[in-house]
N, C-alpha and C positions, 0 to 999 in steps of 0.2 A: 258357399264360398264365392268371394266376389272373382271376377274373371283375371282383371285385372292383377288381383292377389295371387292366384295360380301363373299365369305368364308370367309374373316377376319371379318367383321361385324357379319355372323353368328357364329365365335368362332370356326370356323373349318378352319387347316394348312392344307396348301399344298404347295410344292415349288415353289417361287416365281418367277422361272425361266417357269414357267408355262404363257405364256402372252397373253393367248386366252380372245378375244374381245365377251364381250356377248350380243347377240344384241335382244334375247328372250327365254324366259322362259315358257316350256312346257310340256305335259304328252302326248300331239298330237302329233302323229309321222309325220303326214301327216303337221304338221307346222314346220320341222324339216330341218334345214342346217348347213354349217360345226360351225355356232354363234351359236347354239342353243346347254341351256343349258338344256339337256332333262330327266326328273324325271320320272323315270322307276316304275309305281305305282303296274303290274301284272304280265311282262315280255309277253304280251300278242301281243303286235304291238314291241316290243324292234328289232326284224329281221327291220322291216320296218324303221324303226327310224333309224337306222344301215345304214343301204342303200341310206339314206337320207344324209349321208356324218357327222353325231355327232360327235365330237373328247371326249365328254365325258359325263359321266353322273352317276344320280344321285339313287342309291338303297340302298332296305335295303336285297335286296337278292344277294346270289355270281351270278355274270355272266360272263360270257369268253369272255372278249373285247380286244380287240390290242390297244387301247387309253387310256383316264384319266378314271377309274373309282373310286367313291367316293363315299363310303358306314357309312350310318345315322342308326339308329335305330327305326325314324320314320320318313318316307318318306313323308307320307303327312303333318306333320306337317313342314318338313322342305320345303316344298310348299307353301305350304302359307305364310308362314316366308321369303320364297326368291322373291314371287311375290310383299310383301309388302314392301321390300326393294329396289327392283329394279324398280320398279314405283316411278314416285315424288311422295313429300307429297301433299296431297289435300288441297287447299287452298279456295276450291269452300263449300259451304252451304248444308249439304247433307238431303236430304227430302226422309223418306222410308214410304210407305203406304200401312200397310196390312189388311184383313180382309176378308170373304167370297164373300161377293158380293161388287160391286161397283169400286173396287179398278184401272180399265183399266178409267172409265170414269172419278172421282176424280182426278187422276193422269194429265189425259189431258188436264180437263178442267182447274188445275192449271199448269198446264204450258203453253197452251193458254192463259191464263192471266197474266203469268208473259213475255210472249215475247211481251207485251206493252209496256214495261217499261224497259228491258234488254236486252242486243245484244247478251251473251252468255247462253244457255240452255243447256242442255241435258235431255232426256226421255228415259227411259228405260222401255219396258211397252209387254204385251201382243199380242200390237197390231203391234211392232216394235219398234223400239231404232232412236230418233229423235234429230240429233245434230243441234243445232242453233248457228252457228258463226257469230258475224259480221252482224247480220241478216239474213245470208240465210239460210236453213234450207238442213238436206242430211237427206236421211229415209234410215234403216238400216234393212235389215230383221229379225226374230229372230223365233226361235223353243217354246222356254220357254218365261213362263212369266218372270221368273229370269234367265237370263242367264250362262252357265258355267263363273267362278271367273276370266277365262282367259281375256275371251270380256268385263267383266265390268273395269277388271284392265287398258285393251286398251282403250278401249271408256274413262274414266273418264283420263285419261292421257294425252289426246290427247291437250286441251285445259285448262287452268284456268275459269273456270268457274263461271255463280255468282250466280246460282242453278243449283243442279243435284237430279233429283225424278226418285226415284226407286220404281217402283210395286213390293213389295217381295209378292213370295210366302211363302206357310209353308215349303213346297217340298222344295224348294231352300235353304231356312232357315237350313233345315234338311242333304240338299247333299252337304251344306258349300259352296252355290255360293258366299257367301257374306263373307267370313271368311275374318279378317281383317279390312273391311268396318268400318269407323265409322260414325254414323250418329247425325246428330244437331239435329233435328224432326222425331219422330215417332208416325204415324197416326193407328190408329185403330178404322176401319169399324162398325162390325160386326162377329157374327162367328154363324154359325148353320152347320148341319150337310154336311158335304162333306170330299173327300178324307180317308175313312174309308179304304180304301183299302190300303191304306198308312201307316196311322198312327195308326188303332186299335180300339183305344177308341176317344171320343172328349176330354178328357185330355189331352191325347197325341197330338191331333192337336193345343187344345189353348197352350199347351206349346210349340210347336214349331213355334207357331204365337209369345208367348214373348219371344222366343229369341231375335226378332229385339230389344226390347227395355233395352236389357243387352247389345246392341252394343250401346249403346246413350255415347255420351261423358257424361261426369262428369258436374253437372247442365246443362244439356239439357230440350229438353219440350220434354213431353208425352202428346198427345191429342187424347181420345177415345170418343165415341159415349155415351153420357148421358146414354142412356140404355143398354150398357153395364153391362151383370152381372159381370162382374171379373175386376172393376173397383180397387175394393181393394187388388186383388194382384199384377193388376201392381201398384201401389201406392209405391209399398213393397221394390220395385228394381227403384223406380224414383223419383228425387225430386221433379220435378215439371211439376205436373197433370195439365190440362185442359180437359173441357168437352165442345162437341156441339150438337148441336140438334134441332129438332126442337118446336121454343116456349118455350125451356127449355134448360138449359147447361149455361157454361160463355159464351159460343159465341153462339148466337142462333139466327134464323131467322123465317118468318111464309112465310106460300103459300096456293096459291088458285089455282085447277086444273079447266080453262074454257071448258077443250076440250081433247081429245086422244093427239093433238098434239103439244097444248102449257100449258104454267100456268105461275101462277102470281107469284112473288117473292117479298119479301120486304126483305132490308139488310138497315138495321137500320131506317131509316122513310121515305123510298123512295122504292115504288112499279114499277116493269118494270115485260114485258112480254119476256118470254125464251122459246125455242124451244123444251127443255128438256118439261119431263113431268112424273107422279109419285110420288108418296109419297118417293118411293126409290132414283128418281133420285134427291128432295128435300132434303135428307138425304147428299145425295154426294156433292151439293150445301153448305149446311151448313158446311159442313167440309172444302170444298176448301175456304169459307168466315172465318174461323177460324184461316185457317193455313195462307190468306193472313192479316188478325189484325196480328197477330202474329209475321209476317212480316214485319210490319208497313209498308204494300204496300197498296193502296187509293182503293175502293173497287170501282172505279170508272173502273177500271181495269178489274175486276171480270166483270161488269156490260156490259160492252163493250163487252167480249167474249161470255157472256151469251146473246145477244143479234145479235150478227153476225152469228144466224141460227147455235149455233155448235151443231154437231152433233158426235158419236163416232160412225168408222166403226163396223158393225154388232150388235151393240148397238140401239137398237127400232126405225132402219130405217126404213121409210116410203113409199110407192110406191101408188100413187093413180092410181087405176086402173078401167075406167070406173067411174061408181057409189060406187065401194068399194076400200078399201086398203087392200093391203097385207103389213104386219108387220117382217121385217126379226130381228132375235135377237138371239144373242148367249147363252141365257141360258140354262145353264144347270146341275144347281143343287136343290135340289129341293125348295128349299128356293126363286131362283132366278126365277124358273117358276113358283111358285104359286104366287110371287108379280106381275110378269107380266101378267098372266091369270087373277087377281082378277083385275087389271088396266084396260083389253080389255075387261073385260066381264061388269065394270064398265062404261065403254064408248062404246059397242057396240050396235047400235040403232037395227039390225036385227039378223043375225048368225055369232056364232063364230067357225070358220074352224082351227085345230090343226093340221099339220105336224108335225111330233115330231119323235125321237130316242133315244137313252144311247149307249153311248162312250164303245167298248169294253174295256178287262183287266183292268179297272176303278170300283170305288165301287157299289155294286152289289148291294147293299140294298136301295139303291134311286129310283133303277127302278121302282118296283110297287107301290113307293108312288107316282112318278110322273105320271105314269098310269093314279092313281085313283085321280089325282090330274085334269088328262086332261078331264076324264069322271065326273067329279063336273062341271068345268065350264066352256066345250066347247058344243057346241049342232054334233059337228062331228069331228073324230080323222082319223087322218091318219098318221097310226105307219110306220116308217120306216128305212132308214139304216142311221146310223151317220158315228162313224168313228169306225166299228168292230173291227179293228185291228187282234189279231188271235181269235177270237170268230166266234161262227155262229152270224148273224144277228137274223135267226129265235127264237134261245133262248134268245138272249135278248130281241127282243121283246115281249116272249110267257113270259119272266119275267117282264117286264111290265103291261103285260094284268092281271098278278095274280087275283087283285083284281078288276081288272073291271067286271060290272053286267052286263051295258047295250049291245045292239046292236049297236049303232050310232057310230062305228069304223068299220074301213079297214085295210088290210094290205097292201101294194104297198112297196116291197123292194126296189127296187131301187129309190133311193131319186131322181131323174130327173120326173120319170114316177108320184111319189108322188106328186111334184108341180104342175107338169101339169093338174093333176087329181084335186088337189087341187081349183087351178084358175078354173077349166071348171064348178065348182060349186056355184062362187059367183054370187051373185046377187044385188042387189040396198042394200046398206049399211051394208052389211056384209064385216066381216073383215076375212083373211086369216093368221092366226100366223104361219111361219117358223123358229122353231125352232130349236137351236141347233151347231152343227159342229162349225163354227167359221167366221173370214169376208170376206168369199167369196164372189166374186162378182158375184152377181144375174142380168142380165139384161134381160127386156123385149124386145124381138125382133120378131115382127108382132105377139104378143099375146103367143109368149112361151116363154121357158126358155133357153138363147143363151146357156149357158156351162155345161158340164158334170157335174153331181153330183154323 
């Protein structure tokens, strides 16, 4: 896109004898060549950007350049304004999904379900960003659950799509990854307490959960979770609500848990067995069965993925080990470890073994509930290091113990030495919960743990 051609759509002259080719739009310096129109946000990487060869760019502060420089009043706003102009229009079906828990497994499991049926996909997710062309599939790495608004403007660009589902976060919601995005569906989980450290109050977090649904186009679908308490204020900003749930909602389904490691499903008068398992993961079921009616895609679909063993990384994968299993799973907030704990402690025929941590510079006030949460329904705890970041590990774990009474815990700092110690204690039909950090991969190799923790 010529420059020239983008400033005149935003209402901003410059001389048109100016014929610079713009071939990306950035605040990253380190994405920066002599095409690149580069939007100077702090003047903080502006040397490096410089260096990078920019012939011009874009602030609201004076800077000393020998090139074009083009000064706005608000920089970020004229950001997002030139990202959404210089990307095509979307032509693809856009599916956002937020809520506290559940949101990386729902997401998957509908887009496993829909590369039945369609050749182009795209995921955006926690667990990575997965493009499906054509049918073949390319995995993408990714830091955030939501990605910087740069990579989602690339990725959704790259192809015409015939769905694209985004995991938002609130955090993302909040840092404007999505600014512009507009969305056909928005899904809403769930919300209990998380991200305090963030947001304050839970106010403040359910409102920055509805922003997604002030991104809905105009007669779009809103579908939240029957038990949702703030049903009525997104009502407020959507025209049309749907609810799901289980046994109850417009789109509702039942289940039957046989085992830790499967359970029964019925979607509409037809019972099949899925690999999932949970009342919680029954929950993300019915939502993905909601949003494909919705779809008018055959739930014959759904049935098929739920049936080909899926499973989500770090998601209540399974390791039989001897006579018992170790359970790896990413939870970690408290909500999301006490569904999982009351699950294992509900299906654990002898001891339940805890590895467990809290995420430093993360909110503080989870810790000792999760604690006391592991001291209710494990019979042994093994506290340990997640991801400290700059924190001691030993305080955060001493603020988890708060409220713990018993004796039936350990410390083991280093999360390697923790599993080990962990595995050398099971026995016939105890289970091992490791909890936490994210999907790393855990292999067993001659009875330890192959990789650094």
């Amino acid at each position: 896109m010529k420059l020239v051609d983008l400033l005149n759509k935003l209402n901003i002259k410059i001389n048109e004898r100016v014929n610079l080719e713009i071939l990306n739009i950035t605040c990253d310096s380190r994405k920066c060549n002599k095409n690149t129109l580069y939007i100077n946000m702090n003047n903080q990487y502006l040397s490096d950007a410089i260096n990078n060869g920019i012939k011009v760019i874009i602030s609201d502060k004076y800077i000393d350049f020998d090139e074009i420089t083009i000064y706005v009043k608000d920089v970020k706003s004229f950001y997002y304004k030139a990202l959404k102009l210089f990307y095509k229009d979307l032509n693809s079906y856009v599916i956002g999904i937020t809520g506290t828990c559940g949101k990386t497994t729902t997401a998957t499991l509908l887009y496993e379900t829909l590369k039945y049926k369609y050749n182009n996909l795209l995921l955006i997710s926690s667990n990575g960003n997965y493009v499906f062309h054509n049918k073949k599939e390319k995995y993408l790495d990714t830091v955030n659950t939501t990605p910087n608004i740069e990579i989602i403007y690339d990725l959704i660009s790259k192809y015409d799509y015939d769905y694209i589902i985004i995991e938002v976060s609130s955090q993302g919601l909040m840092d404007n990854r999505l600014e512009g995005i507009v969305f056909d569906l928005a899904v809403f989980l769930n919300i209990s307490c998380d991200h305090l450290d963030y947001h304050k109050t839970m106010n403040e977090y359910f409102n920055a959960k509805l922003r997604l649904f002030k991104q809905l186009k105009k007669d779009s679908i809103a579908l939240v979770n029957y038990n949702l308490d703030h049903k009525d204020e997104i009502k407020k900003i959507v025209n049309n609500l749907y609810t799901f749930g289980i046994d109850e909602g417009d789109y509702k389904i039942s289940y039957l848990e046989p085992s830790l490691e499967k359970m029964s499903i019925k979607l509409e008068d037809k019972w099949f067995i899925t690999s999932l398992s949970g009342d919680f993961n029954a929950e993300n079921i019915s939502a993905v069965n909601a949003i494909v009616k919705i779809l008018n895609v055959s739930n014959d679909y759904l049935e098929l993925a739920l049936t080909n063993n899926f499973k989500v990384p770090g998601r209540q994968n399974i390791i039989n080990y001897l006579d018992s299993k170790i359970i790896i799973d990413f939870a970690h907030t408290e909500k999301e470890v006490e569904r999982l704990l009351i699950h294992l402690r509900n299906n654990c025929k002898n001891k339940l073994y805890i590895i467990i941590g809290c995420g430093g510079d993360r909110d503080k006030s989870k810790r000792p509930i999760i604690g006391k949460l592991c001291e209710k329904y494990g019979d042994f705890c093994i506290f340990t290091k997640d991801n400290s970041r700059s924190e001691n590990t030993i305080d955060i774990i001493n603020q988890m113990l708060t409220y713990y009474n018993k004796s039936n815990y350990i410390v083991v700092v280093k999360r390697k030495d923790a599993i080990k110690f962990g595995i050398s204690m099971l026995n016939r039909e105890d289970i091992l919960a490791v909890i936490g950090m994210g999907k790393e991969d855990l292999k067993l190799i001659n009875e330890v743990i192959s990789n650094e923790l």
